[in-house]
N, C-alpha and C positions, 0 to 999 in steps of 0.2 A: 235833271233825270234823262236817262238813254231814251232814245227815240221806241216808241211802244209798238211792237205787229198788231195787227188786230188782234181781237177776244176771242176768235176763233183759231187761233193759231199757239201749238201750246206754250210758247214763251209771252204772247201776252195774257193766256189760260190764267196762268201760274203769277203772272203781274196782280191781274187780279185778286187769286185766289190768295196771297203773302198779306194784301193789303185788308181784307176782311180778317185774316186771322190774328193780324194785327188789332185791329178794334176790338175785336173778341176780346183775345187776352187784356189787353189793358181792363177792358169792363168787367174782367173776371177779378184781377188782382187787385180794382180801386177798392169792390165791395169786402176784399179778403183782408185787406189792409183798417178799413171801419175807420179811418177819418185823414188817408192822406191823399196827397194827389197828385200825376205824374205830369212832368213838364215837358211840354215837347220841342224840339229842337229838331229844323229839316237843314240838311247838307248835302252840299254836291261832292263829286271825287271826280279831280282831275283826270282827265283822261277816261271818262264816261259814266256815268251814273250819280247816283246818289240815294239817300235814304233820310229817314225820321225815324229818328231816337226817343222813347218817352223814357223819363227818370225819374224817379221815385225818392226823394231823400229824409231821411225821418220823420219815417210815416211812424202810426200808431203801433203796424205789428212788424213791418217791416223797416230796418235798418238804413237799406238802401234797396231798389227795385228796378231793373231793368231791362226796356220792352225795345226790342231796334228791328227795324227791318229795313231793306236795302234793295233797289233792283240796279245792278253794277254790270257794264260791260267793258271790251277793246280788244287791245293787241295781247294775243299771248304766246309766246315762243314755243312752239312744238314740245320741246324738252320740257319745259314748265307743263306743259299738260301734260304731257305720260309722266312727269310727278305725281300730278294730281288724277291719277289713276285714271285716264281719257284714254282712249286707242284714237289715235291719230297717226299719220302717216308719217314717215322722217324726212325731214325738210318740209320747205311751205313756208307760210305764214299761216297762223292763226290766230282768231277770236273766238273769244268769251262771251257768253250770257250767264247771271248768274241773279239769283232771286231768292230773300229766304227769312224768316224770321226767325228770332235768339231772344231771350228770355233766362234772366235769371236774377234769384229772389234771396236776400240774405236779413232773414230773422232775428228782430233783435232779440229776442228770446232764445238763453242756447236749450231750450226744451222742444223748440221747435226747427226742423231741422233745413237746410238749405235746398234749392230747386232749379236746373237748368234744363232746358229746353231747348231746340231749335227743329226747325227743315225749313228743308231749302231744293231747288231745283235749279240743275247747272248744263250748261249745252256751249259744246266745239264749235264752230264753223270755219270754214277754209277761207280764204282774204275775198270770195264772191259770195258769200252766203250759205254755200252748200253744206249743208250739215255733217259733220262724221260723229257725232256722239252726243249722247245726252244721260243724264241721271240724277235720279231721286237719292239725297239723304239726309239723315237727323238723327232722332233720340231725344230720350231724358233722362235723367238722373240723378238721385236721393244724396246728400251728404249731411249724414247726422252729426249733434255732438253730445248727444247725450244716448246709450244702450237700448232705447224702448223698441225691442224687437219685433211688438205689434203693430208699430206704427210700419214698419220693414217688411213685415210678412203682409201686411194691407195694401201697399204701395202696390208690389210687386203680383199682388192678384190681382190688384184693379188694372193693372197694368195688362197683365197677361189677357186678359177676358179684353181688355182693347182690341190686342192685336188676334186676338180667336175670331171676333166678328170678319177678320178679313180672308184671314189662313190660319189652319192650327199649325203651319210652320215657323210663322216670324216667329213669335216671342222663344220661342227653342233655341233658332240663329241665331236672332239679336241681343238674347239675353249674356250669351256668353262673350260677344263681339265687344259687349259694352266690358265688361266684367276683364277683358284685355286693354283695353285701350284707353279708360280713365285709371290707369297706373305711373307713379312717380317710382319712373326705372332707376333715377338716380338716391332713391330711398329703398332699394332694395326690393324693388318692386311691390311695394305698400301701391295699395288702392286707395282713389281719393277721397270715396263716400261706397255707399253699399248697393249700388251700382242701380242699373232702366235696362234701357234698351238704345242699342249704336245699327243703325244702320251707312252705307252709303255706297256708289256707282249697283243703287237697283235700278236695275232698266227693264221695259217693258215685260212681259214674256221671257225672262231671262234667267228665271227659277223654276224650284218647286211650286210656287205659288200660282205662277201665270198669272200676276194682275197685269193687267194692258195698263194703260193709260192713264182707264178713269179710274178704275182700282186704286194707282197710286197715290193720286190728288187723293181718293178717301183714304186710305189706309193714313198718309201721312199727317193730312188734317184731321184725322182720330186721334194724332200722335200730339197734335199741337194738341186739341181740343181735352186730351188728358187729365188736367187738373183739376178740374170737377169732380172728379170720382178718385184719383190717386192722391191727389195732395189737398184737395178743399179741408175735407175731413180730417186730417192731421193736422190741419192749422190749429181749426175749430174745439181739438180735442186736447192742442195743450198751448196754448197763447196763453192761460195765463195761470201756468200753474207757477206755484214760488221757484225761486231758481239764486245764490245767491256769486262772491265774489269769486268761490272756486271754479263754478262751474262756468260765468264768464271767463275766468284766463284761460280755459281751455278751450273754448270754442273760440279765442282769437289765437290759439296754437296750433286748432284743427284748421281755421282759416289760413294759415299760413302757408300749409300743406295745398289749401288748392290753389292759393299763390301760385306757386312752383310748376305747379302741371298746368296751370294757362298760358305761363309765360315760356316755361321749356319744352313742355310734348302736346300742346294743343295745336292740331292741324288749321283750326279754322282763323288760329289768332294767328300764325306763322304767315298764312296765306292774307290774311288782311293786311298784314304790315308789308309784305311784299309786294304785294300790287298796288302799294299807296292809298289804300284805306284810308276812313277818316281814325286817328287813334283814341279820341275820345269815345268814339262810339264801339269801336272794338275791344277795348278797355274797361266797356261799364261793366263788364263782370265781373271785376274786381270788388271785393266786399271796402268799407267804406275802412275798416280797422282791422290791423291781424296784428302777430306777433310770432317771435322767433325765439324761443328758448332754448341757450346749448346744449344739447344731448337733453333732452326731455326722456325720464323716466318715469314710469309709474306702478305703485307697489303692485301686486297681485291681489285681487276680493276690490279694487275701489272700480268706481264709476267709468274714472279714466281708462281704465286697463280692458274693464266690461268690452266701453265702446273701441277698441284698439282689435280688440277679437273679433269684434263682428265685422271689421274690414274685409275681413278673409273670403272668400266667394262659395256659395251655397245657395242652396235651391231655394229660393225663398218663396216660392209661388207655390210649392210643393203641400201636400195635405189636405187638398181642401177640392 
């Protein structure tokens, strides 16, 4: 692991604060899971950091389960950070600090729907340490395979009432940020589940919100801390209803689908493979079985077609 600043400093703040939210989650998902249990594996990354992976493999509710967090640093070329949306200056050297934990949960029941998670906090520095940039970002979000649009409209309140405790702005921002950016452009811009909330480069005092600092450690650890109220309850309310052959091939046809957008337009997978990640650990979001059907069609009035429409973006927090 990268050498740690102090607790008071907010990159060892945030060391910290990845590594508690880590134990959380696991503690949250062994008891969701009711009799599996996650393996942990710790690794380094060439060239500065490392992290622990927990994985979850045919568990009782879950298929496959994965908990990683990471605190990674080094060299990073100027132009690689104003990729990754930094304001730094042109020319120089720079480093990286970068801390965060990811979470995502694939049901073997396609009645129950899938769940990905992450934050993370990420910071510039000049080749002496001087700071030029720092930002909070993450998100969650829902990807069904089956229509139940209460579980959709539940998610997305409980969600929303998250982010009200901090600002009645976020969930307004974020809801539609997500609702852009978990989309597979090369399917016509089909979305990949029925969307959360996407934030990232929030920096202190930098919005409507004005959260400083400690603001955003809370606001964002709400965001980890999420599944208690947005998705506990949706496990608990269809684990185990019947489901049979039909309804598995299409939940490994929908899984397919989020194949595609981890591998082709996900920022955070692009960036792990790039900076020589570990790839097993950036890869556990991969669900453990998908499938590929040519031109998959499905009539109109079936199941299929239902959950196919609800892709489509809408207020789902709305009414209540």
């Amino acid at each position: 692991m990268i050498a740690l600043a102090p607790t008071d400093t907010v990159r060892g703040r945030a060391t910290v604060w990845i590594e508690a939210l880590h134990d959380e989650l696991t503690a949250l998902f062994t008891t969701l899971d009711a009799g599996g249990t996650f393996v942990e594996d710790r690794w380094t990354r060439e060239g500065g950091g490392g992290g622990v992976t927990r994985v979850l493999t045919d568990g009782t509710t879950f298929e496959r389960g994965g908990i990683n967090r990471s605190v990674v640093g080094g060299a990073l070329p100027p132009d690689a950070a104003r990729r990754l949306g930094g304001r730094v200056p042109v020319g120089g050297d720079c480093e990286f600090f970068a801390t965060g934990v990811s979470l995502v949960v694939h049901p073997r029941s396609p009645m129950v729907p899938t769940l990905h998670l992450n934050v993370r906090y990420f910071e510039v520095t000049d080749a002496d340490g001087a700071p030029l940039d720092s930002w909070f970002g993450g998100g969650t979000d829902l990807t069904p395979f089956y229509p139940h649009e209460a579980d959709v409209r539940h998610f997305h309140r409980a969600l929303r009432a998250t982010c009200d405790r901090h600002h009645p702005s976020l969930y307004p921002r974020f809801k539609p940020w997500c609702d852009r950016y978990f989309t597979n452009v090369h399917r016509g811009g089909e979305a990949r589940g029925v969307g959360g909330i996407f934030f990232d480069h929030v920096r202190p005092g930098a919005d409507e919100s004005r959260l400083d600092v400690d603001g955003l450690f809370a606001f964002a650890g709400a965001v980890a801390r999420s599944p208690v109220t947005t998705y506990a309850p949706i496990v608990d309310r269809r684990r185990d209803e019947p489901y049979g052959d039909r309804e598995r091939r299409f939940q490994l046809e929908r899984r397919g689908r989020y194949v595609e957008f981890n591998l082709v337009h996900d920022r955070g997978t692009s960036f792990g493979l790039q900076t020589n990640g570990r790839a097993e650990s950036i890869l556990m979001s991969l669900p453990p079985l998908a499938a590929w059907r040519y031109d998959a069609r499905y009539e109109p009035g079936t199941f299929e077609s239902a959950l196919e429409a609800m892709l489509t973006p809408r207020e789902w927090a709305a009414g209540e």
